[in-house]
PAVOPA-338209 format. One line per field, with one value per residue (C-alpha): x, y, z; residue in one letter. Coordinates in Angstrom, 1 decimal. Example, Ala and Ser with C-alpha at 12.3 -4.5 7.8 and 13.67 -1.06 7.14 Angstrom:
2
east: 12.3  13.7
north: -4.5  -1.1
up: 7.8  7.1
rest: A  S
REM end
This chain:
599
east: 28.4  30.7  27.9  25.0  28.4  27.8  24.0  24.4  26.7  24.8  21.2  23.4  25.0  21.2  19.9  22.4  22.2  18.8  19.1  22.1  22.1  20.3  21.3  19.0  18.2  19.3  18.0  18.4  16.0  13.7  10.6  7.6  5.1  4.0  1.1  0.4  0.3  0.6  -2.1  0.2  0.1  3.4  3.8  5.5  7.5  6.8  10.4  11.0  14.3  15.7  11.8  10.7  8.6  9.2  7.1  9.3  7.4  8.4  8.9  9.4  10.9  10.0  12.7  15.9  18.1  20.4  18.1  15.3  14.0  13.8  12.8  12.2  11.5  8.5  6.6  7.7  6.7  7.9  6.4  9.1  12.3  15.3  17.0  13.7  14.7  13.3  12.0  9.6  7.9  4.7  2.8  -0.2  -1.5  -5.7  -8.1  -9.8  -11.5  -13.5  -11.0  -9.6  -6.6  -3.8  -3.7  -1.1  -2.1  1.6  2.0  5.6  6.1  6.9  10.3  8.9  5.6  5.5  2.3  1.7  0.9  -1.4  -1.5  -3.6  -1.7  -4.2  -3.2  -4.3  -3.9  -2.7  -1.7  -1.3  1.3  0.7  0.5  0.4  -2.2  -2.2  -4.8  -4.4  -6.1  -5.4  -2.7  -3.1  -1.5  -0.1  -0.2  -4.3  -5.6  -6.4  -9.6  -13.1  -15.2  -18.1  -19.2  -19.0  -15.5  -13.9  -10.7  -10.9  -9.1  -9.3  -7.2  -6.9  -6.5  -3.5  -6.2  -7.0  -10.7  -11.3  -10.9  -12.8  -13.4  -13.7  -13.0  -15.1  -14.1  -11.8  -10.1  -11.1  -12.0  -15.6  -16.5  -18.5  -21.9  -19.8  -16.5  -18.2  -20.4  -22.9  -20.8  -19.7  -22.3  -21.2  -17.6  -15.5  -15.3  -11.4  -8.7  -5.3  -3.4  -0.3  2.6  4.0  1.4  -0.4  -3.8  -5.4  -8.3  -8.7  -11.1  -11.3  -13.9  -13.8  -16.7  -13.6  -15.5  -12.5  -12.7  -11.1  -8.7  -7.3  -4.4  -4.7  -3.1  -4.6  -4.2  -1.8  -0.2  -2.4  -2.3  -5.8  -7.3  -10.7  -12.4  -15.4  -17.6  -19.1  -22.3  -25.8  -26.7  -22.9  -19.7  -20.2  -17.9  -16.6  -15.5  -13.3  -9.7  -8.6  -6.0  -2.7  -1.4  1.9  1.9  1.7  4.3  5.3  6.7  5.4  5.5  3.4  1.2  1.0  -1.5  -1.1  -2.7  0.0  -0.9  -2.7  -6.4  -8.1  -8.4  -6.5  -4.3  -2.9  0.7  2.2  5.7  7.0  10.4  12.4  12.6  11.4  12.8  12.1  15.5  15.3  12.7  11.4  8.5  5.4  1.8  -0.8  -4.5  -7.5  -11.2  -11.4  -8.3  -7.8  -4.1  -1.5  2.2  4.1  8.2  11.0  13.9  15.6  17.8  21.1  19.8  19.4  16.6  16.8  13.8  12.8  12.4  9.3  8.3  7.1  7.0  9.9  8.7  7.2  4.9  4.8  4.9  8.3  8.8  5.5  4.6  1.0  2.7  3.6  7.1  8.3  11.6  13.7  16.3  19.0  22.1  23.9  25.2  28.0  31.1  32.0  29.4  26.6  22.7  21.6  18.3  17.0  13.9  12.4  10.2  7.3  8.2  6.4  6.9  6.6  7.2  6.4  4.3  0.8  0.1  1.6  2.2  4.2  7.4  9.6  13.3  15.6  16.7  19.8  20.2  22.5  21.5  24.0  24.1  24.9  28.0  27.0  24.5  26.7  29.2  26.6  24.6  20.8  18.0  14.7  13.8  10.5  9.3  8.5  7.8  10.7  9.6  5.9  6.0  4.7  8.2  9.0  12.4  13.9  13.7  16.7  16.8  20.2  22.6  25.8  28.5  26.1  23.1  19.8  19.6  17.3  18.1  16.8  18.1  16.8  15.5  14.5  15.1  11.8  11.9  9.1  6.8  3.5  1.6  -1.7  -1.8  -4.5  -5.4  -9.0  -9.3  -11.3  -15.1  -15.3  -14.1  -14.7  -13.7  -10.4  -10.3  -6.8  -6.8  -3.0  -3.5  -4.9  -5.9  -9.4  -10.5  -8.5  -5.3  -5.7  -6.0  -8.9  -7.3  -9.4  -10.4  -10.3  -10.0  -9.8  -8.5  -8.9  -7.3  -6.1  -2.7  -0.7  -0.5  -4.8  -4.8  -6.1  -5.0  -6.2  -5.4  -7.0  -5.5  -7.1  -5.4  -2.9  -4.5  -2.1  -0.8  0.8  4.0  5.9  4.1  4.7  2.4  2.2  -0.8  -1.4  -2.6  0.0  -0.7  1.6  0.8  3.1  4.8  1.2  0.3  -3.3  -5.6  -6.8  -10.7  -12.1  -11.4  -13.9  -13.2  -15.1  -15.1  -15.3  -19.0  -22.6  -25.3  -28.1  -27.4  -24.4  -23.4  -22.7  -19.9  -18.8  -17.9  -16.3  -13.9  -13.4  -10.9  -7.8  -4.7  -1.7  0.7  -2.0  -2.3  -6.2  -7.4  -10.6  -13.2  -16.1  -19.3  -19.9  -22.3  -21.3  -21.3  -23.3  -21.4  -18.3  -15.3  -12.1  -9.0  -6.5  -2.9  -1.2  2.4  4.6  7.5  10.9  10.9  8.6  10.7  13.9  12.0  10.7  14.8  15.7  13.4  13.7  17.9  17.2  15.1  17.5  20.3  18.5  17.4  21.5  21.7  19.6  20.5  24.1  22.8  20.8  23.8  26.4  24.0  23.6  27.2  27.7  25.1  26.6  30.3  28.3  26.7  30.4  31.7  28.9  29.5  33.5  32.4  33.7  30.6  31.6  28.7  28.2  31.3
north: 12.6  14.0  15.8  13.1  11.3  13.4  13.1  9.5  9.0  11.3  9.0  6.0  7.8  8.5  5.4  3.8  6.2  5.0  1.0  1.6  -1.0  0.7  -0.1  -2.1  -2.2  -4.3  -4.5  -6.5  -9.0  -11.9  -11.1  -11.7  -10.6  -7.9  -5.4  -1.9  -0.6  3.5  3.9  4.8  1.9  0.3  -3.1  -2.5  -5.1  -6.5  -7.7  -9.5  -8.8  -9.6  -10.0  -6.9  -6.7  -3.6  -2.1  -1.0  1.7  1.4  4.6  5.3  7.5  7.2  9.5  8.0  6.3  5.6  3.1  1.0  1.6  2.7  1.6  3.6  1.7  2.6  1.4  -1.3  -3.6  -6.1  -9.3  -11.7  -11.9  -10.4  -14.4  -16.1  -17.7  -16.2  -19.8  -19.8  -17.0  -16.5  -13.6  -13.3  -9.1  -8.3  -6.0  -8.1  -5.6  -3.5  -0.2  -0.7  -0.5  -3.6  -5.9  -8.3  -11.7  -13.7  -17.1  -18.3  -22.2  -23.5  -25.9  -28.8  -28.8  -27.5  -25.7  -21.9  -19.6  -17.0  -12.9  -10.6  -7.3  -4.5  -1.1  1.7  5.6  7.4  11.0  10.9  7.9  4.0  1.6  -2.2  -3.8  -7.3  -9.7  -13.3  -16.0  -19.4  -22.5  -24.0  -27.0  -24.6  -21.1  -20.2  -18.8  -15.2  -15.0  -13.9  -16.5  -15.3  -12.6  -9.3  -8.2  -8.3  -11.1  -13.8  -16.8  -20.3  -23.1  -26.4  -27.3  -29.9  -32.4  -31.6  -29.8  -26.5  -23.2  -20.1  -17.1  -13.5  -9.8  -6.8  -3.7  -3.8  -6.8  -9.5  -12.3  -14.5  -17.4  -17.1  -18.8  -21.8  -22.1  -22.5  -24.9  -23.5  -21.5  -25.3  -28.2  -31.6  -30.3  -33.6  -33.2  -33.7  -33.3  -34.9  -32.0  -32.2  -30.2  -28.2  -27.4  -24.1  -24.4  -23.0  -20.3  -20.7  -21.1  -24.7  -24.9  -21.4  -19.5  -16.8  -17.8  -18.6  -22.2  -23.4  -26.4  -28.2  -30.3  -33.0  -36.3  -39.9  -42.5  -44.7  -41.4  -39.9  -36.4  -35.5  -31.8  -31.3  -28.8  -26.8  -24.8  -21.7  -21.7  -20.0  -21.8  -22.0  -24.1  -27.5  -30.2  -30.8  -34.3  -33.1  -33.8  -37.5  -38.3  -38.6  -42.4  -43.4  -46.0  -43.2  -40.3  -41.2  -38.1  -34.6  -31.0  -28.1  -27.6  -24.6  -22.7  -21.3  -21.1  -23.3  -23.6  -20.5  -21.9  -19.6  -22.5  -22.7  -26.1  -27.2  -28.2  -30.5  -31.3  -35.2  -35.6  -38.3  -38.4  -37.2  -34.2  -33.3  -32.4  -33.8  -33.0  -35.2  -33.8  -31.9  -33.3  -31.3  -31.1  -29.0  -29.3  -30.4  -32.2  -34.3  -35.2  -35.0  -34.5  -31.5  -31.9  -30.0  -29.6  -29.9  -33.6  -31.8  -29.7  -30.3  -27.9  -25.2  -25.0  -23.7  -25.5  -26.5  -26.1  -27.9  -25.1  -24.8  -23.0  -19.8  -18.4  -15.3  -13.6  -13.2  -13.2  -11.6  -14.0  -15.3  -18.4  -17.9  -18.9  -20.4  -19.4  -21.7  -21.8  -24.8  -26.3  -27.7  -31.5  -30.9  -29.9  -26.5  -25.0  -22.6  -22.4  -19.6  -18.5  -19.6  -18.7  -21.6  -20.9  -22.3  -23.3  -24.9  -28.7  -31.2  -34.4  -34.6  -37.6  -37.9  -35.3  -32.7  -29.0  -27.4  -28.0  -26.0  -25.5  -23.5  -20.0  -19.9  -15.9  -15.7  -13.4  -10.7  -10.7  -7.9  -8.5  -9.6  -11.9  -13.8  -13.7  -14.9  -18.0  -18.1  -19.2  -18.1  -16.5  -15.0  -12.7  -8.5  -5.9  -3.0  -0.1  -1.2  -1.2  -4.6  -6.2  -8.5  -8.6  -11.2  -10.8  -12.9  -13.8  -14.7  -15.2  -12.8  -11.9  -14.1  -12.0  -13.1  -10.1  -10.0  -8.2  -8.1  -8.4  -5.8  -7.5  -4.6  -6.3  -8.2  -7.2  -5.0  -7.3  -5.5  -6.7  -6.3  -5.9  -6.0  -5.6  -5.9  -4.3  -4.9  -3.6  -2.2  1.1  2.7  6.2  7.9  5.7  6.5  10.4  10.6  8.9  10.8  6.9  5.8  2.4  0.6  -0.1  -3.9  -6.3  -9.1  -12.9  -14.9  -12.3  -14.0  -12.3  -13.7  -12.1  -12.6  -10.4  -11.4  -11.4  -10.0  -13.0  -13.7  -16.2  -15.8  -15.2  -15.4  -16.6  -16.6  -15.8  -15.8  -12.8  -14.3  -17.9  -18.6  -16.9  -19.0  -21.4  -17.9  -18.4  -15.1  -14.5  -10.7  -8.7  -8.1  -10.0  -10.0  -10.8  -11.2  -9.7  -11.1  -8.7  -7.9  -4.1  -4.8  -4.2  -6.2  -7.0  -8.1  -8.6  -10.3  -9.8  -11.4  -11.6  -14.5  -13.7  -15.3  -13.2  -13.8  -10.4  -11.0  -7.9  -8.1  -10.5  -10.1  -7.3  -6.8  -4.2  -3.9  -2.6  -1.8  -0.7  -3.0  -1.5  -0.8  -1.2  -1.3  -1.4  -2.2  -1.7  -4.2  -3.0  -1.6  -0.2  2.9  2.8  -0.3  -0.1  -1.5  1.1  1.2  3.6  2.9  4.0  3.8  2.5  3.6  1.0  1.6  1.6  5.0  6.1  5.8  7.3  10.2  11.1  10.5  13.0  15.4  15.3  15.6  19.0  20.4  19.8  21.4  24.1  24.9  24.7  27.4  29.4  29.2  30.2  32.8  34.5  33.9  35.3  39.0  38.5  39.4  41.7  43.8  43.4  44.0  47.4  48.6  48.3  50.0  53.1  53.3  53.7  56.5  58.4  60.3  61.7  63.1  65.4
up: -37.0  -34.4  -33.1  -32.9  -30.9  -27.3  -27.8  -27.7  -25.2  -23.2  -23.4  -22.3  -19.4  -18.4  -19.3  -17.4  -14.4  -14.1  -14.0  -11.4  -8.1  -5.8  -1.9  -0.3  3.5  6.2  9.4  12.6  14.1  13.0  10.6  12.3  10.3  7.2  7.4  6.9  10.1  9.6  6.4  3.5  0.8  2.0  3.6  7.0  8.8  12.5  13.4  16.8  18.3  22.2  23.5  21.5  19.0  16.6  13.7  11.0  8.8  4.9  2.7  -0.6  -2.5  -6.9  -7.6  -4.7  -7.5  -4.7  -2.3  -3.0  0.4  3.8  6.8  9.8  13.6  15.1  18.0  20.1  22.8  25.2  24.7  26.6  28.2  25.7  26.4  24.6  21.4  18.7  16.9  19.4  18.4  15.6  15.0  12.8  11.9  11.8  13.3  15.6  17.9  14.6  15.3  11.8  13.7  12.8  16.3  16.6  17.7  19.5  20.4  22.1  22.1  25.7  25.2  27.4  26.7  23.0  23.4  22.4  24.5  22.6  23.4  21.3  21.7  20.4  19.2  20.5  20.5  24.0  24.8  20.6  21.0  19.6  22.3  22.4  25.3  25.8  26.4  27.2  24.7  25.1  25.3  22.4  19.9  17.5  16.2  15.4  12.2  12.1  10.0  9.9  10.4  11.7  9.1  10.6  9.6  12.2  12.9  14.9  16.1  15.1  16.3  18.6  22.0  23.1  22.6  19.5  20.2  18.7  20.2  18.2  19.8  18.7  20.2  21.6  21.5  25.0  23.1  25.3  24.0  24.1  22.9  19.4  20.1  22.2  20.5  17.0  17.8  16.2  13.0  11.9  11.2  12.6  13.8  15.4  18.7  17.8  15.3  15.0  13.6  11.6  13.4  11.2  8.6  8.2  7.9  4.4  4.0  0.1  -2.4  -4.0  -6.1  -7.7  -6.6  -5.1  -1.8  0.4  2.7  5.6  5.0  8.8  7.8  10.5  10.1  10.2  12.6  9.7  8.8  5.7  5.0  5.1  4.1  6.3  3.7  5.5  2.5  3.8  3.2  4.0  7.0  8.7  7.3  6.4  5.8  1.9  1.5  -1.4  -1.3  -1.1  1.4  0.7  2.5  3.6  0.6  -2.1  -0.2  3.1  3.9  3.1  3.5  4.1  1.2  -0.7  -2.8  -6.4  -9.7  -10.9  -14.4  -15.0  -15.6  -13.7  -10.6  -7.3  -6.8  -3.8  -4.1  -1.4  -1.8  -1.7  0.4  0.4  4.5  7.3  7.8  4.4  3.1  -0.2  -2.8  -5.4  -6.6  -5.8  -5.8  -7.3  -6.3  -8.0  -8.1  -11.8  -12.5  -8.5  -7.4  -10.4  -10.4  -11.1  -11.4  -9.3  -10.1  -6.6  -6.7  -6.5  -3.3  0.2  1.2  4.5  6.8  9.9  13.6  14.2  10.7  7.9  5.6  2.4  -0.5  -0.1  -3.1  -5.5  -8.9  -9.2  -13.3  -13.8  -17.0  -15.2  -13.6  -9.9  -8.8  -5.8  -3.7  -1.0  0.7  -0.8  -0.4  -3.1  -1.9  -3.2  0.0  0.8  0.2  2.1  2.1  -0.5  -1.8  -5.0  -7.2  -8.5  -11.9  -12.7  -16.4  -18.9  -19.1  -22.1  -21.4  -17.8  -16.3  -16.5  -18.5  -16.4  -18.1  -15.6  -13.7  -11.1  -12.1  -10.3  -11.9  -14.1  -13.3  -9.7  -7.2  -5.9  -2.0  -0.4  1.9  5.4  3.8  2.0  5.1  7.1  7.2  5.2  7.6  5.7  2.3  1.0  -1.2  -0.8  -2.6  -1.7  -4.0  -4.2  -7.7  -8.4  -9.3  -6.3  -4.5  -2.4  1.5  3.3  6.7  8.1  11.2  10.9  14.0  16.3  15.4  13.8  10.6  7.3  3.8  0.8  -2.9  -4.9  -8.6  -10.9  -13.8  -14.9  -18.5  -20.3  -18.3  -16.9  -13.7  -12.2  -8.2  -6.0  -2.2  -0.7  2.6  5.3  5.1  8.5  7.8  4.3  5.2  5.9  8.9  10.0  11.2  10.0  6.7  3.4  2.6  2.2  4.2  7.0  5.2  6.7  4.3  4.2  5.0  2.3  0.0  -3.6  -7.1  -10.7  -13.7  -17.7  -20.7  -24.4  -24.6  -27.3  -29.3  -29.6  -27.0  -23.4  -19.7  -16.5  -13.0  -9.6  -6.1  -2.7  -0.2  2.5  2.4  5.6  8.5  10.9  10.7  9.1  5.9  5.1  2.0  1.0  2.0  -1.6  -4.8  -7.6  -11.1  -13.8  -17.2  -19.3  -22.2  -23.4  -23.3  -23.2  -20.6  -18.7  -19.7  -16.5  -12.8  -10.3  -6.3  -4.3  0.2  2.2  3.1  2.5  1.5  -0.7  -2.8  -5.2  -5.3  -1.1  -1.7  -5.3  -7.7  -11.0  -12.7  -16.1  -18.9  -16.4  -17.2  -17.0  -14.5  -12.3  -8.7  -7.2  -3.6  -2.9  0.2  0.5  1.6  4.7  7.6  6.7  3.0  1.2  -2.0  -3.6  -3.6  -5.5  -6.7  -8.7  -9.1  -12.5  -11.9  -14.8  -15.9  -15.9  -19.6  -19.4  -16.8  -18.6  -21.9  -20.2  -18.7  -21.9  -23.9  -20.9  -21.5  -25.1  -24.6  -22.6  -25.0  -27.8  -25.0  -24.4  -28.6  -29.7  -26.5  -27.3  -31.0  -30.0  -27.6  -30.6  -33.0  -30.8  -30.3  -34.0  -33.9  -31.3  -33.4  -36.3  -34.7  -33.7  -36.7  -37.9  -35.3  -36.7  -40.5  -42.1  -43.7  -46.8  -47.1  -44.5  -45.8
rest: X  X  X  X  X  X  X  X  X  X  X  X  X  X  X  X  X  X  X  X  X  X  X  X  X  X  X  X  X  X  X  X  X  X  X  X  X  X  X  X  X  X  X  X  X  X  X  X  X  X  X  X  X  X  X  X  X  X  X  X  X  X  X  X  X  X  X  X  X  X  X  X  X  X  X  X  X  X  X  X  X  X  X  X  X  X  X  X  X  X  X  X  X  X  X  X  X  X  X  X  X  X  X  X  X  X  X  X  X  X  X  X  X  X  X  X  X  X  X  X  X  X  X  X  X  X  X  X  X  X  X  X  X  X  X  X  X  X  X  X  X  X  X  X  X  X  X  X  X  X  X  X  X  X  X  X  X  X  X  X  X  X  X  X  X  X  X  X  X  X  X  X  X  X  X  X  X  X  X  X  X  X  X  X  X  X  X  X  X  X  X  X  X  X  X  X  X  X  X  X  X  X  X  X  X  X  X  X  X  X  X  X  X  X  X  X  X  X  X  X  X  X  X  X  X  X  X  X  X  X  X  X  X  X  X  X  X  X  X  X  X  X  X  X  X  X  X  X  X  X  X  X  X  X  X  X  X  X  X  X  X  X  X  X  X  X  X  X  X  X  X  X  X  X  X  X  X  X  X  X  X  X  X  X  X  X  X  X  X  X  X  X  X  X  X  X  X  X  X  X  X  X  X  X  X  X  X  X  X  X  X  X  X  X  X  X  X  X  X  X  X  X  X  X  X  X  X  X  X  X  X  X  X  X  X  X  X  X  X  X  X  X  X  X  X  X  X  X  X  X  X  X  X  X  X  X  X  X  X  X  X  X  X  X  X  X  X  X  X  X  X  X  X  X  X  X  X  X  X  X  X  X  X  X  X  X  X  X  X  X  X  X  X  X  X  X  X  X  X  X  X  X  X  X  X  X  X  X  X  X  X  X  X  X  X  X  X  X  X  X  X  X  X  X  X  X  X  X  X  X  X  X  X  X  X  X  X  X  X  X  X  X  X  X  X  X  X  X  X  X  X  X  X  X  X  X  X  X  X  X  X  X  X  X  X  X  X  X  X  X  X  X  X  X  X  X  X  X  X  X  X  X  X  X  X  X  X  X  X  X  X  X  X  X  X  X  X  X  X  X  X  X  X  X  X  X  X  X  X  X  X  X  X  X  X  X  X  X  X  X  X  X  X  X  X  X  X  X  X  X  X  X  X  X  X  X  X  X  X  X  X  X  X  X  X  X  X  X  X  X  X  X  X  X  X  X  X  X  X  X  X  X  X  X  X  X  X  X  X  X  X  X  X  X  X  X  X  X  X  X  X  X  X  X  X  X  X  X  X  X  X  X  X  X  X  X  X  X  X
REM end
């Protein structure tokens, strides 16, 4: 028994060596945007700090027990004045010139008039050096959408004038802009000649009745105050109008927030979840309104009447989506204040748990986490601003990124959240069909590393119990109004080890040919993350890799047997040196034996 002792203590020390803290990075400036701008699999960070705008490159290290990341600054590039305050600032990431090069579209709110200016800043390579060129766009209501709407991979720009008429334009190769066949007269059927938008809202590019064919939705406000979700369908000819979401009135939920877009209650269909304040400014929540295709407006509870909720100028945006437990239902994370006094704004996770006795035959509800989160120090000296979700260590377990003000200067953080159980996850990211080559000189990568705004997936497995589960997602269904969603799909698996049985992708593109706009994977491996490259000019097929991500569980089970064969290792090597010890004493006293006869 005293020996097994050591052995033991030894598998803990390891054990424990390998679930230590690790440091997580803090860096200075607002977040502006995610992408992968260098080609290497990790979401980088646009930050804007003092008028600059500053591409911090992610890297990872498997084996660096001591961080969970790094980042390193890379190019930069005045956009303003370093005095411009930074909550008048949006970016939204794409290719928009077909380079397969990430562009970054900028919009700054003028104070008096409280119009947006819009800059495409396009990146290009000079004397083997990034730069950032910029091309004017347009003045317009709010920040535009960044999506594809006219088919040919490339991004464009959608949004509204001051008056509420559209602007749509796309990019040549120079990066200046022309109108797409009139401003889209001619891409939608029947457009109004105006919309009254709703300030604050992001505007939606998701798929509603699951066909993974991604929509527009304009959240524009009626003349007695209604909510009302203009849904245009893609279809063969151009987009057409949907009629297919009722209007929320004044008499139902006078006041509202920006919706957002989950599969709430894991049914394989995308609902749209608008939250229901109790003023104005949207500082209280009561509850959430749920709409879906099949099911039309329901409720879903929230646990939020002991909070005051945080959220940004300008903004109608307060819960930001994501996987964050990994059992199949996404989560939600905001930023709160308890009413009680003394007390400061702090980030909470709010999970999407399973409801029994909740009205109208709702399954779901959001309750806030029991489990705290440790801040690191400066956060928790400092004041919280904005919260969202990231993935440090791209390992499919997602962290908490924190935005706050500390010694007079605007800072983010993150709180690093290993600890998701023996949970397994599936994660996804569709790129961009205009490249399906190593299209990044510098980059071992296939494709162009930018991910496609409304590319949709669906997943089903058995769990380990005999039932079923699936979920659907559509790829950053919103970029403007700092949404911030990942440029990544992220399933949860649950605690099942089985794989996963099918997986459908699908593009937001029309084509008579299925296979053009959809494709399927089957029998993949939990733990798994999979990029795929639509078809392309270059290469008419579907493409995918994918990269086994082992758990921490394997990890720690692999340093454990490794420790174990090294101790036996140093056993029968200290055996086998004490055993020609005596050999040697053995062969001595051999050598001084008297022989007698020999005599």
């Amino acid at each position: 028994m005293k020996k097994i002792l050591p052995i033991i203590w030894l598998i803990n020390l390891v054990s424990g060596s390998l679930s230590l803290e690790k440091k997580a990075p803090d860096l200075l400036g607002k977040v502006c945007a995610f992408g992968d701008f260098n080609a290497d699999r990790n979401t980088d960070i646009l930050v804007f700090a003092n008028g600059t705008l500053t591409i911090n490159y992610q890297e990872t290290k498997l084996l660096d027990v001591l961080e969970a990341s790094k980042f390193t600054p890379g190019t930069s590039f005045a956009i303003s004045k370093p005095s411009l305050n930074a909550d008048f600032v949006e970016c939204s990431v794409g290719d928009f010139n077909g380079d397969s090069r990430l562009d970054v579209l900028v919009s700054i709110r003028d104070k008096d008039t409280e119009i947006y200016n819009h800059t495409l800043w396009t990146s290009e390579i000079e004397d083997e050096k990034e730069i950032f060129r910029p091309f004017h766009v347009a003045m317009l209501q709010q920040h535009a959408m960044a999506i594809d709407v006219s088919d040919d991979g490339w991004t464009d720009v959608l949004g509204f004038y001051p008056n509420g008429s559209m602007f749509c334009t796309g990019f040549n190769k120079e990066g200046k802009y022309n109108l797409l066949v009139n401003g889209c007269k001619h891409e939608f059927v029947a457009f109004p000649e105006k919309l009254n938008i709703y300030p604050g809202m992001p505007h939606l590019f998701v798929d509603l009745n699951s066909d993974l064919i991604a929509d527009i939705v304009f959240m524009t406000k009626e003349s007695d105050g209604s909510l009302f979700m203009s849904v245009w369908q893609k279809t063969k000819i151009s987009w057409q109008f949907r009629d297919w979401v009722p209007k929320l009135t004044p008499a139902q939920y006078p006041f509202v927030g920006a919706p957002v877009v989950m599969d709430v209650d894991s049914d394989g269909e995308l609902d749209i979840l608008v939250p229901i304040c109790r003023e104005d400014e949207c500082s209280h929540i009561t509850q959430m309104a749920s709409w879906s295709k099949t099911k039309l407006w329901g409720l879903v509870a929230c646990d939020m009447q002991d909070y005051t909720v945080i959220k940004e100028p300008f903004s109608r945006v307060i819960f930001r989506v994501g996987e964050f437990s990994l059992d199949s239902f996404p989560d939600m994370v905001v930023i709160a204040q308890a009413t009680r006094a003394n007390t400061r704004p702090v980030i909470k996770v709010m999970d999407n748990a399973e409801c029994t006795k909740c009205e109208k035959n709702g399954t779901r509800r959001f309750e806030i986490r029991a489990q705290e989160n440790i801040q690191p120090k400066n956060m928790s000296l400092g004041v919280i601003k904005m919260g969202t979700f990231f993935d440090l260590l791209e390992d499919g377990s997602l962290d908490l990124l924190v935005e706050y003000e500390y010694g007079g200067q605007t800072r983010f953080g993150f709180i690093y959240c290993p600890d998701k159980g023996d949970t397994t996850f599936l994660k996804v990211q569709v790129f961009t069909g205009v490249c399906s080559d190593r299209c990044n000189p510098k980059s071992n990568e296939i494709g162009s590393s930018i991910s496609m705004t409304g590319a949709c997936a669906s997943f089903s497995m058995t769990d380990g119990w005999g039932g079923s589960t699936q979920s659907v997602a559509c790829q950053v269904p919103a970029s403007s109004n700092r949404a911030l969603y990942l440029p990544f799909l992220l399933y949860g698996l649950g605690r099942s080890p089985n794989f996963v049985d099918e997986l459908n992708i699908a593009i937001p593109k029309y084509a008579d040919r299925k296979e053009d706009w959809k494709h399927s994977l089957k029998q993949i491996v939990p733990n798994s993350r999979i990029i795929v490259l639509p078809p392309s000019d270059q290469y008419p097929h579907w493409t995918s890799r994918l990269y086994v991500t082992p758990s921490a569980l394997i990890v720690q089970s692999l340093a454990v047997i490794a420790l174990v064969c090294c101790m036996l290792l140093m056993v029968v090597v200290f055996l086998h040196y004490r055993e020609k010890k005596e050999d040697r004493y053995e062969r001595q006293q051999q050598s001084h034996r008297f022989h007698f006869d020999a005599m």
